[in-house]
Structure formats: structure tokens, C-alpha cells
C-alpha positions as CSV (number, residue, x, y, z in Angstrom):
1,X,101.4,84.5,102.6
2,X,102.7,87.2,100.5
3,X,103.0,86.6,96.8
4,X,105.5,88.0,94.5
5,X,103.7,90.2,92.4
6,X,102.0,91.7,95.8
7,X,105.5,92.1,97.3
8,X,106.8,93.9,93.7
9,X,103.5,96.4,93.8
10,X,104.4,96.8,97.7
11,X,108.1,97.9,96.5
12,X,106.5,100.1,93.6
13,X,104.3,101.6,96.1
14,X,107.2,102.1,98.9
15,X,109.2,103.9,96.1
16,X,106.8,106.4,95.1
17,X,105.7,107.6,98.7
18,X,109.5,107.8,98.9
19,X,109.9,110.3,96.3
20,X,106.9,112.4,97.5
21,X,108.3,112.5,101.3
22,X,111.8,113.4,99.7
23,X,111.2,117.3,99.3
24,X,109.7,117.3,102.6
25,X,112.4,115.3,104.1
26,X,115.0,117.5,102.7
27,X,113.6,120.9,103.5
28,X,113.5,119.7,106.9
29,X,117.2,118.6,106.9
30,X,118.0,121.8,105.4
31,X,116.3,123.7,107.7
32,X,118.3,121.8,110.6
33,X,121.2,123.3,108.8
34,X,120.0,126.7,108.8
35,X,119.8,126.5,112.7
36,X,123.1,124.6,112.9
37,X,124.3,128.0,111.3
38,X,122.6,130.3,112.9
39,X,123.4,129.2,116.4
40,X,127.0,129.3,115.5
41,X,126.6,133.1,114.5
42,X,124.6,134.0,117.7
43,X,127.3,131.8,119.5
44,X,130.0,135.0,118.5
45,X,127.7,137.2,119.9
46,X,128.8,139.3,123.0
47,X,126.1,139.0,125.0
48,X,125.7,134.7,124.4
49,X,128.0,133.7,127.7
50,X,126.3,130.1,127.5
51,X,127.6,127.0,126.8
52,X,124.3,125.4,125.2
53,X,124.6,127.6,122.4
54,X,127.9,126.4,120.4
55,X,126.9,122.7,121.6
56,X,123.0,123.2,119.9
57,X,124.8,124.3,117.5
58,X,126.8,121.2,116.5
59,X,123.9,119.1,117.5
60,X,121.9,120.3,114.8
61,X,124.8,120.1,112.8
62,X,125.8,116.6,113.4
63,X,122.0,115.6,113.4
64,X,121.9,117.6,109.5
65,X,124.7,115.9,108.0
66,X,123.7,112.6,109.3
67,X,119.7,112.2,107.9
68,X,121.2,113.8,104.4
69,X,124.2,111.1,104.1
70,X,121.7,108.4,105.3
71,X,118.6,109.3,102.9
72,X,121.3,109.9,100.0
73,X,122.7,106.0,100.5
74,X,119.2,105.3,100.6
75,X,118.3,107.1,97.3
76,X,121.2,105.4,96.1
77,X,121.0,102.5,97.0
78,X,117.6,102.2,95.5
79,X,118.3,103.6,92.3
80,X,121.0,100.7,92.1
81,X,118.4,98.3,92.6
82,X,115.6,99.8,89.9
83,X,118.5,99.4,87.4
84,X,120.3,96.4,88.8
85,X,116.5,94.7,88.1
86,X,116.2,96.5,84.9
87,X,119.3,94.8,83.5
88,X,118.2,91.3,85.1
89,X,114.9,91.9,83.6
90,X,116.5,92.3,79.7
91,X,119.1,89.4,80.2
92,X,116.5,87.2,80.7
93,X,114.2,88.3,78.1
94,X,117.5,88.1,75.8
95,X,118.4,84.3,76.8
96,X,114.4,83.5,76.5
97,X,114.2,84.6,73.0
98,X,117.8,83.5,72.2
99,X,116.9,79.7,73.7
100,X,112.9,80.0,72.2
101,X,111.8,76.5,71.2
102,X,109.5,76.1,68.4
């Protein structure tokens, strides 16, 4: 059985190894960019006669845009939570000391 305060370390612990993979993660999605682009240029060439060219192309493309929108809704979506929990965190320390009994 898991108990809370393991569960909160687990999610403080999933957070940072999330913000060290997330320079990594983006280099990497940049770098699928870069070849999205650079397979379009060689693509115009007058030699390149194939097909797989252009459609690498837009795979790497497609793959690019995809893995940044999802790990920014991610990064979002976390950062919502951090202060969504924040806030939680002070209204109930406000309604504890504003309902303190003794």
C-alpha cells in the first residue's frame, strides 16, 4: 500500500528527473527538425528523383511538431498542478488559522 507522503516524494521525484531529461528531450526534437529541413532542401535538388525524400521529410516533420506540442502540454500541465496545489495548500493554512480553537 502506498502512503501519501510516499506518493508526494514519488511526484517530487518524477518532476525533477523531468526537468533534467527536458534539455535532452528537446535537443533531440530539435534535431528531428533540423532533418525535417534539411531533407526538404536536398528534396529541390536536381539530382534527388526519389520519392522517399519529400515524404522523410514531412515524417520527421510531423514526428517534430508532435513530441514538442505533447511535452509542452505536459510541462503545462504540470506547472498548473505545482500551483493549483500551492494555492490549495495556503487556503487551507488560511481557514486553519482563521477557524484555530483555543
Amino acid at each position: 500500500m502506498i502512503t501519501c507522503s510516499l506518493l508526494d516524494g514519488f511526484h517530487q521525484w518524477m518532476w525533477k528527473g523531468l526537468s533534467f531529461l527536458l534539455p535532452f528531450l528537446f535537443f533531440g526534437y530539435f534535431f528531428q527538425l533540423y532533418n525535417a529541413f534539411t531533407l526538404f532542401q536536398l528534396s529541390y535538388h536536381p539530382n534527388c528523383t526519389d520519392w522517399q525524400v519529400p515524404v522523410l521529410g514531412c515524417i520527421f516533420f510531423i514526428l517534430a511538431v508532435g513530441n514538442i506540442t505533447t511535452t509542452a502540454e505536459v510541462i503545462q500541465h504540470k506547472v498548473k498542478a505545482r500551483l493549483h496545489k500551492g494555492y490549495n495548500a495556503i487556503k487551507d493554512l488560511k481557514l486553519k488559522n482563521k477557524y484555530k480553537v483555543g
